[in-house]
N, CA, C and O atoms as a DFTB+ gen file, in Angstrom:
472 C
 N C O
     1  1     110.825      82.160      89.364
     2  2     111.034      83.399      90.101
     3  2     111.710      83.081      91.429
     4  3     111.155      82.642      92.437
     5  1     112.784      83.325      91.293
     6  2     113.604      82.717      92.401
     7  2     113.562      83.671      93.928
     8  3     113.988      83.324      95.030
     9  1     112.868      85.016      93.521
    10  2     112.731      85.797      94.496
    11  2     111.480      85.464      95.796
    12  3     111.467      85.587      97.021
    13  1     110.477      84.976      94.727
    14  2     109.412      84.011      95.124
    15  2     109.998      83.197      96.539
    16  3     109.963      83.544      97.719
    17  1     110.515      82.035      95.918
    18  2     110.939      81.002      96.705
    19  2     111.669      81.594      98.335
    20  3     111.367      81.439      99.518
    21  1     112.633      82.239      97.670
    22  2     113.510      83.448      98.855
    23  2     112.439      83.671      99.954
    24  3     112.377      83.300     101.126
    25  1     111.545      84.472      99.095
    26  2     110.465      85.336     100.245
    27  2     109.906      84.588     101.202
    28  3     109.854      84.846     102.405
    29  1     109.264      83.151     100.331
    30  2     108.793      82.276     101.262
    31  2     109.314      81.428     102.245
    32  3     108.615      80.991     103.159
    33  1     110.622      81.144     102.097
    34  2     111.452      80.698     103.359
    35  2     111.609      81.700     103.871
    36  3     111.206      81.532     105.023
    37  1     112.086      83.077     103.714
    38  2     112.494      83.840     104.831
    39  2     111.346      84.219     105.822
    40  3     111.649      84.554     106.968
    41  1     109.760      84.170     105.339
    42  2     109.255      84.523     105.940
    43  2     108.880      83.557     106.953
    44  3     108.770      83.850     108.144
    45  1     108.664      82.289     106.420
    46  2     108.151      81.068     107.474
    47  2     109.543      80.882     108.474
    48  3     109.250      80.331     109.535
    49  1     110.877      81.206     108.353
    50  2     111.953      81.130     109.113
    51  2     111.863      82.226     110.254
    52  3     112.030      81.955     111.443
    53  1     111.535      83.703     109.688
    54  2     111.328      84.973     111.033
    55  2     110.618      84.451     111.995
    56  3     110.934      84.787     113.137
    57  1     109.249      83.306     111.782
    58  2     108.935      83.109     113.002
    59  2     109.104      81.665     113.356
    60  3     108.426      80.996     114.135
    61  1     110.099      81.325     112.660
    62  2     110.832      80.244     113.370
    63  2     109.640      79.078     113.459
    64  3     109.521      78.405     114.482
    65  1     108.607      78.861     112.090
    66  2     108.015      77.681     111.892
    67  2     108.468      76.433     111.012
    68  3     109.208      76.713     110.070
    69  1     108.178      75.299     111.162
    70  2     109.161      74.442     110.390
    71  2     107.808      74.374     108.964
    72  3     106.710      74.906     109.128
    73  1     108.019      73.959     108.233
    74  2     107.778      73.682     106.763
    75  2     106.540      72.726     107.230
    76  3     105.448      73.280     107.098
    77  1     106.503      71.592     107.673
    78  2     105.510      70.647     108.123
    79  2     104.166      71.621     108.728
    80  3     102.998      71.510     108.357
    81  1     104.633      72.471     109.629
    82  2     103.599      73.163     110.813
    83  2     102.861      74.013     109.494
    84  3     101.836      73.653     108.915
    85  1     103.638      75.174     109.208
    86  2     103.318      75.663     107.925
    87  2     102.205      75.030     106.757
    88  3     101.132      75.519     106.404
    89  1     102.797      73.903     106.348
    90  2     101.513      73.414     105.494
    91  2     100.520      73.237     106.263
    92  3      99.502      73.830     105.907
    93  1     100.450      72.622     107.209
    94  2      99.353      72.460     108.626
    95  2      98.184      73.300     108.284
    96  3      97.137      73.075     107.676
    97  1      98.780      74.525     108.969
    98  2      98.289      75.546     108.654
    99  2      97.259      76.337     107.213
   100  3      96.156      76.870     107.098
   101  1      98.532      75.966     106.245
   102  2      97.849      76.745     104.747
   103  2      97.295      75.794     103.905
   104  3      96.959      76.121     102.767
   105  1      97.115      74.328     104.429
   106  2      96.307      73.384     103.862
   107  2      96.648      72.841     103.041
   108  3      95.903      72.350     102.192
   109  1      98.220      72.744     103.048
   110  2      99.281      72.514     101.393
   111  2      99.789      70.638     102.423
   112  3      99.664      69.936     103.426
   113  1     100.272      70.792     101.310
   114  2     101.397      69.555     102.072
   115  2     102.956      70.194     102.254
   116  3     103.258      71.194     101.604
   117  1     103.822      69.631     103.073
   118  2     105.198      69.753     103.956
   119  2     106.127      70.028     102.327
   120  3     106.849      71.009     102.147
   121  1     105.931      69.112     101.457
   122  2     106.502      68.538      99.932
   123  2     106.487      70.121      99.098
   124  3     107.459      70.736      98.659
   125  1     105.050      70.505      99.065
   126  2     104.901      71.658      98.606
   127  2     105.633      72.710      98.897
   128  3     106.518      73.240      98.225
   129  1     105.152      73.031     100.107
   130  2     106.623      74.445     101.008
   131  2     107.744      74.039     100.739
   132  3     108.495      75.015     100.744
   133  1     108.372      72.980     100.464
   134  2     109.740      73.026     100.075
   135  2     109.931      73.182      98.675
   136  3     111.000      73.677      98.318
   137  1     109.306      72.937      98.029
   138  2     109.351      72.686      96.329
   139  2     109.301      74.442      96.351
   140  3     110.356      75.017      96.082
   141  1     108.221      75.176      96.632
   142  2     108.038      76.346      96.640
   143  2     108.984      77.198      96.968
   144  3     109.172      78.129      96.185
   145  1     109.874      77.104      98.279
   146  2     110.986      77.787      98.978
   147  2     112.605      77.759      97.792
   148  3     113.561      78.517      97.627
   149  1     112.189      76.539      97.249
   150  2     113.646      75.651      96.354
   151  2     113.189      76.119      95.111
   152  3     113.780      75.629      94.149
   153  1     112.229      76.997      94.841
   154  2     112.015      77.248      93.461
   155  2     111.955      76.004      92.268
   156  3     111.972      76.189      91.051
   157  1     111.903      75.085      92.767
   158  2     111.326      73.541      92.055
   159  2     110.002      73.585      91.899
   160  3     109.676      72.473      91.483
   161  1     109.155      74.201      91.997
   162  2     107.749      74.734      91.748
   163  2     107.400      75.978      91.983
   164  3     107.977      76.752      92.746
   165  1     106.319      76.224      91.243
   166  2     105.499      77.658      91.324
   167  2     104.486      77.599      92.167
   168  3     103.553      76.866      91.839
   169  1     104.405      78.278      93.347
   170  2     103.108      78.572      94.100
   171  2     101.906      78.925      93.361
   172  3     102.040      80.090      92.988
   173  1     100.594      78.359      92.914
   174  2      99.677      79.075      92.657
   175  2      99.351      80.240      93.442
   176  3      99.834      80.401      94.563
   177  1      98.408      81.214      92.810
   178  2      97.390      82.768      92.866
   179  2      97.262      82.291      94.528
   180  3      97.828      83.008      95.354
   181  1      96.760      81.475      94.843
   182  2      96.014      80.984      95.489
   183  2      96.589      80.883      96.837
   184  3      96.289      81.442      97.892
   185  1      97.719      79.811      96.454
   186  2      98.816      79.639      97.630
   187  2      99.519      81.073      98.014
   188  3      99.867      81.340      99.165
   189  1      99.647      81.775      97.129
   190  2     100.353      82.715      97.589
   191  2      99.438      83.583      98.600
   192  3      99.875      84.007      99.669
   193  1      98.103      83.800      98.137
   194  2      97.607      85.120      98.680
   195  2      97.312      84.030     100.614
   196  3      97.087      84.556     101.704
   197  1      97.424      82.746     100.353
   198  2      97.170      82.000     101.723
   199  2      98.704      82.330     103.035
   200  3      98.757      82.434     104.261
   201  1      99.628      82.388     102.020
   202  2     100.922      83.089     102.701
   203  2     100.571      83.919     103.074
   204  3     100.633      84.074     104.294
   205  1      99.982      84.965     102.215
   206  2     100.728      86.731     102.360
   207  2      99.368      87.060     103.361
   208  3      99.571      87.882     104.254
   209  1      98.312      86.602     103.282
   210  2      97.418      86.413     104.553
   211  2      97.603      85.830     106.145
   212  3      97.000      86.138     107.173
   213  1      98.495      85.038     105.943
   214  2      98.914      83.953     106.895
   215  2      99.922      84.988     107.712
   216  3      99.723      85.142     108.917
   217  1     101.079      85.747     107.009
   218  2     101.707      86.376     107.202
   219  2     101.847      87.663     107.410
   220  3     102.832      88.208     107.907
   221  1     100.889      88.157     107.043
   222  2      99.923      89.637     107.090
   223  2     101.152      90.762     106.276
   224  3     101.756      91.710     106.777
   225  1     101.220      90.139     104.668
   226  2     102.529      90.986     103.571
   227  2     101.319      91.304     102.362
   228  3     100.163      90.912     102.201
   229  1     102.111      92.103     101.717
   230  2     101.233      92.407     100.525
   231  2     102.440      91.164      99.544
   232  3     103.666      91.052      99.582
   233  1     101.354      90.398      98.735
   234  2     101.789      90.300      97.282
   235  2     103.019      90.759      96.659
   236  3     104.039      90.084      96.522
   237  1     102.865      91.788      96.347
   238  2     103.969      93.428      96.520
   239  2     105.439      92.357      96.773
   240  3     106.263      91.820      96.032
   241  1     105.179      92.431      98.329
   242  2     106.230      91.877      99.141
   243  2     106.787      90.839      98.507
   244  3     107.982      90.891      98.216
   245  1     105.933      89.619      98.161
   246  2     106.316      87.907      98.275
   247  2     107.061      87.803      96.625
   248  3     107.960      87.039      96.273
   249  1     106.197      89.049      95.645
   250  2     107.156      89.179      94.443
   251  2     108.059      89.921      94.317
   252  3     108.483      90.343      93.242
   253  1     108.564      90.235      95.637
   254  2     110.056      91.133      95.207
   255  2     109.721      92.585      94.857
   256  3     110.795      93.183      94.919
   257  1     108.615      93.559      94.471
   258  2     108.398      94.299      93.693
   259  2     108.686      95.425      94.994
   260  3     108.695      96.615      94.678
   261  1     108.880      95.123      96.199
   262  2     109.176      96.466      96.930
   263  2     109.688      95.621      98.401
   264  3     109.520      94.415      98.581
   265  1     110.212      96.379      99.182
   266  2     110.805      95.543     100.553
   267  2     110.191      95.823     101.950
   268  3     110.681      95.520     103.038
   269  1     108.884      96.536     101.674
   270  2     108.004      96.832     102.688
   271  2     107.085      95.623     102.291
   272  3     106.564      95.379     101.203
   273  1     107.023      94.807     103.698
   274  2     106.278      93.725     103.802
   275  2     105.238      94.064     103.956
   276  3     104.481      93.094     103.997
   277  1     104.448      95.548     104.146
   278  2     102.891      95.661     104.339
   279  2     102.511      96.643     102.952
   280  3     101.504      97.287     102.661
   281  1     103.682      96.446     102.334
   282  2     103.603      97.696     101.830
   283  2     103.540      97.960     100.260
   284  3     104.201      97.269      99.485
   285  1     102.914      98.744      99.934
   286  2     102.734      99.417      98.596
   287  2     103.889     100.030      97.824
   288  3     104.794     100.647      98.385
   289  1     103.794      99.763      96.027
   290  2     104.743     100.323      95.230
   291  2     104.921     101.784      95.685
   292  3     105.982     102.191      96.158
   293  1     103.353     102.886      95.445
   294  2     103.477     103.747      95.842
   295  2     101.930     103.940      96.703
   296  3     100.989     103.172      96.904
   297  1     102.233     105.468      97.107
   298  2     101.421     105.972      98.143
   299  2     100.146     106.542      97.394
   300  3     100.316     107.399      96.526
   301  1      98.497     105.957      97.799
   302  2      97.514     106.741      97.139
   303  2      97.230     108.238      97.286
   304  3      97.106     108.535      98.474
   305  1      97.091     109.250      96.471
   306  2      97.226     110.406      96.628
   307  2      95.746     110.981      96.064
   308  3      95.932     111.525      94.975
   309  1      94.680     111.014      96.374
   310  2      93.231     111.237      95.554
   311  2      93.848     112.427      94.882
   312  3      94.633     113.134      95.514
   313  1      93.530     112.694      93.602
   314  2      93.140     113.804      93.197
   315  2      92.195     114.933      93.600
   316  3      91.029     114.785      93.237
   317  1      92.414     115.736      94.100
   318  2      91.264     116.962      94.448
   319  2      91.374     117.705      93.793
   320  3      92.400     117.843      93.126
   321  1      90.412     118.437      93.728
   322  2      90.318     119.797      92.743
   323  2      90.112     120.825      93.391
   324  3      89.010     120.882      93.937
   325  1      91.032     121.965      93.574
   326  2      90.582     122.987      94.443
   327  2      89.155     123.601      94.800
   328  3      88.589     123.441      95.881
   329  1      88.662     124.332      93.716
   330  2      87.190     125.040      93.238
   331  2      85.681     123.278      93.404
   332  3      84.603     123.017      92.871
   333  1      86.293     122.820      94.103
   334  2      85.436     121.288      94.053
   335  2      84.085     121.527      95.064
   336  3      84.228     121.439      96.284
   337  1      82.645     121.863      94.403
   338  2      81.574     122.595      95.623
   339  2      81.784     120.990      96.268
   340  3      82.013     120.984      97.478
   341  1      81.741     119.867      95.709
   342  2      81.316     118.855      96.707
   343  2      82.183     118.492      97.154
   344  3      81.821     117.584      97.903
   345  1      83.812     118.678      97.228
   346  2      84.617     118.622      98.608
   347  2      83.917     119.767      99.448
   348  3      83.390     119.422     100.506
   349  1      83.888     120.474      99.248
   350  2      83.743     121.861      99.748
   351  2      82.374     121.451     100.877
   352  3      82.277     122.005     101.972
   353  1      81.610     120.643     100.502
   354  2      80.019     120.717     101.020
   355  2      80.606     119.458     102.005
   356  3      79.812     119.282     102.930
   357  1      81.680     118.604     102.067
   358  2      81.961     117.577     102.428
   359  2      82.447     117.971     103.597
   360  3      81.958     117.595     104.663
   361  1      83.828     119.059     103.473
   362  2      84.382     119.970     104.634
   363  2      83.549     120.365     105.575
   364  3      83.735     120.038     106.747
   365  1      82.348     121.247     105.129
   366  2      81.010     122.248     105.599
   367  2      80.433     120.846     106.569
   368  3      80.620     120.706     107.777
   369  1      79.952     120.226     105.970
   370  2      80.000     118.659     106.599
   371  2      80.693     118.204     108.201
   372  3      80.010     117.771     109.129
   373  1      81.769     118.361     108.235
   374  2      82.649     117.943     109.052
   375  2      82.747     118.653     110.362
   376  3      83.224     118.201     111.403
   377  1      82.197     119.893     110.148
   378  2      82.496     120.576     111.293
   379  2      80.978     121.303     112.035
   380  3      80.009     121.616     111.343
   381  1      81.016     121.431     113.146
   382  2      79.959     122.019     113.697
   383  2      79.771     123.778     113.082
   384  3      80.667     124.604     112.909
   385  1      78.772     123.878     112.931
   386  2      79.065     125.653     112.522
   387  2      79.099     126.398     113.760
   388  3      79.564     127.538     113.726
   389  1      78.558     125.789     115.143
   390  2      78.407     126.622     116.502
   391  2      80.166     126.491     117.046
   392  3      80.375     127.126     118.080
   393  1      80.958     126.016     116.671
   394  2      81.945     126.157     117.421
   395  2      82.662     126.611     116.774
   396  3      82.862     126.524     115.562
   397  1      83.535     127.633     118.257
   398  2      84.500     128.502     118.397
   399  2      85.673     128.362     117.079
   400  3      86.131     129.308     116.439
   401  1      85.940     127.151     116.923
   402  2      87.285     126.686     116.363
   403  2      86.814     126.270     114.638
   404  3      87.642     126.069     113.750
   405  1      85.099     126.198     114.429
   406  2      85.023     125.917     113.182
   407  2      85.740     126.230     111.549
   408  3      86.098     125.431     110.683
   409  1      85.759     127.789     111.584
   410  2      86.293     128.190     110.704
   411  2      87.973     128.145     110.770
   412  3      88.475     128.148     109.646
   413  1      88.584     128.118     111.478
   414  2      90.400     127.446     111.695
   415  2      90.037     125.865     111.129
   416  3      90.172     125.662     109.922
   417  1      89.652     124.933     111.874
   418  2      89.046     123.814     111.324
   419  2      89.462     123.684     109.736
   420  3      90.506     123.371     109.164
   421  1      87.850     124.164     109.197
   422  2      87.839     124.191     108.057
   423  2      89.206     124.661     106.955
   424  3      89.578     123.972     106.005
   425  1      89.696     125.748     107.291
   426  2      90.787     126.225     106.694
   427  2      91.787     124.855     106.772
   428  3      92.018     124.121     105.812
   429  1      92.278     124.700     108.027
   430  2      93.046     123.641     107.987
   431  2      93.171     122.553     107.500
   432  3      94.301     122.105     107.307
   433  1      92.323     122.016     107.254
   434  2      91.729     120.775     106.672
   435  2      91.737     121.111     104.784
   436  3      92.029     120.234     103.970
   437  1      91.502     121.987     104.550
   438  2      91.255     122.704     103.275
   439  2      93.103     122.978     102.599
   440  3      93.566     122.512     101.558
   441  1      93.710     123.746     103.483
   442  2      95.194     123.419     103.276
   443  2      95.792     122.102     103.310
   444  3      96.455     121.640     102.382
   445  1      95.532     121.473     104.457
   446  2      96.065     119.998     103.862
   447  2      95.256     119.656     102.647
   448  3      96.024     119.256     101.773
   449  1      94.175     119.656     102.302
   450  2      93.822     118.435     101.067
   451  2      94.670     119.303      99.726
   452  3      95.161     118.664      98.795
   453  1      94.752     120.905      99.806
   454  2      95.601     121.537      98.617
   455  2      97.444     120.839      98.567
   456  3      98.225     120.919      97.619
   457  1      97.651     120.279      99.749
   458  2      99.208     119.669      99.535
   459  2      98.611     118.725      99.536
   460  3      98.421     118.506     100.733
   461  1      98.065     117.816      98.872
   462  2      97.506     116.401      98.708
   463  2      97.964     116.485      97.320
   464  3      98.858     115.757      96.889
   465  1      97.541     117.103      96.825
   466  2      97.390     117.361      95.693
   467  2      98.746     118.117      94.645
   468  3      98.623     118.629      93.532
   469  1      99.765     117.981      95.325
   470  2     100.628     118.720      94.813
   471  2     101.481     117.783      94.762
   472  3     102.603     117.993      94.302
């Protein structure tokens, strides 16, 4: 996976660490980060998630599968169900019943989770 290798030099290069310091760090040897960067070896599960930790990327990122380095394929969207009593008791929940602004509150909050859902 040659995208692999890519990811991992470009990322240890943005902050301008050399390959030696790097293993230092992720507990590999100097030999390894290059084999890894040169696509002459496969990073283990292991090594990788010590990068993408090290580096604060998703997985996601280091396999090519999207170009947001923190970032997700897609966006989680819960399912809600409109008529739902236990969102509903969850909302009721959230807000004081003595104040002025409760029932706007509630509504509001109740319209956003209906475009959640759409």
């Amino acid at each position: 996976m040659t995208i692999v290798g890519a990811r991992l030099k470009e990322l240890r290069e943005s902050i301008r660490i050399s390959q030696k310091d790097l293993a230092g760090k992720l507990g590999i040897t100097q030999s390894a980060v290059n084999r890894y960067e040169n696509n002459q070896s496969e990073a283990s599960y292991q090594t990788l998630l010590l990068y993408a930790d090290y580096f604060d990327v998703s997985m996601d990122y280091i396999y090519g599968r999207t170009e947001k380095p923190q970032g997700k394929l897609y966006e989680y969207r819960p399912k809600i169900i409109e008529d739902n009593a236990e969102m509903q008791r969850f909302v009721e929940m959230c807000f004081d019943p003595n104040s002025p602004m409760n029932d706007r509150l509630k509504q509001t909050l109740i319209e956003m989770l209906g475009e959640v859902k759409k």
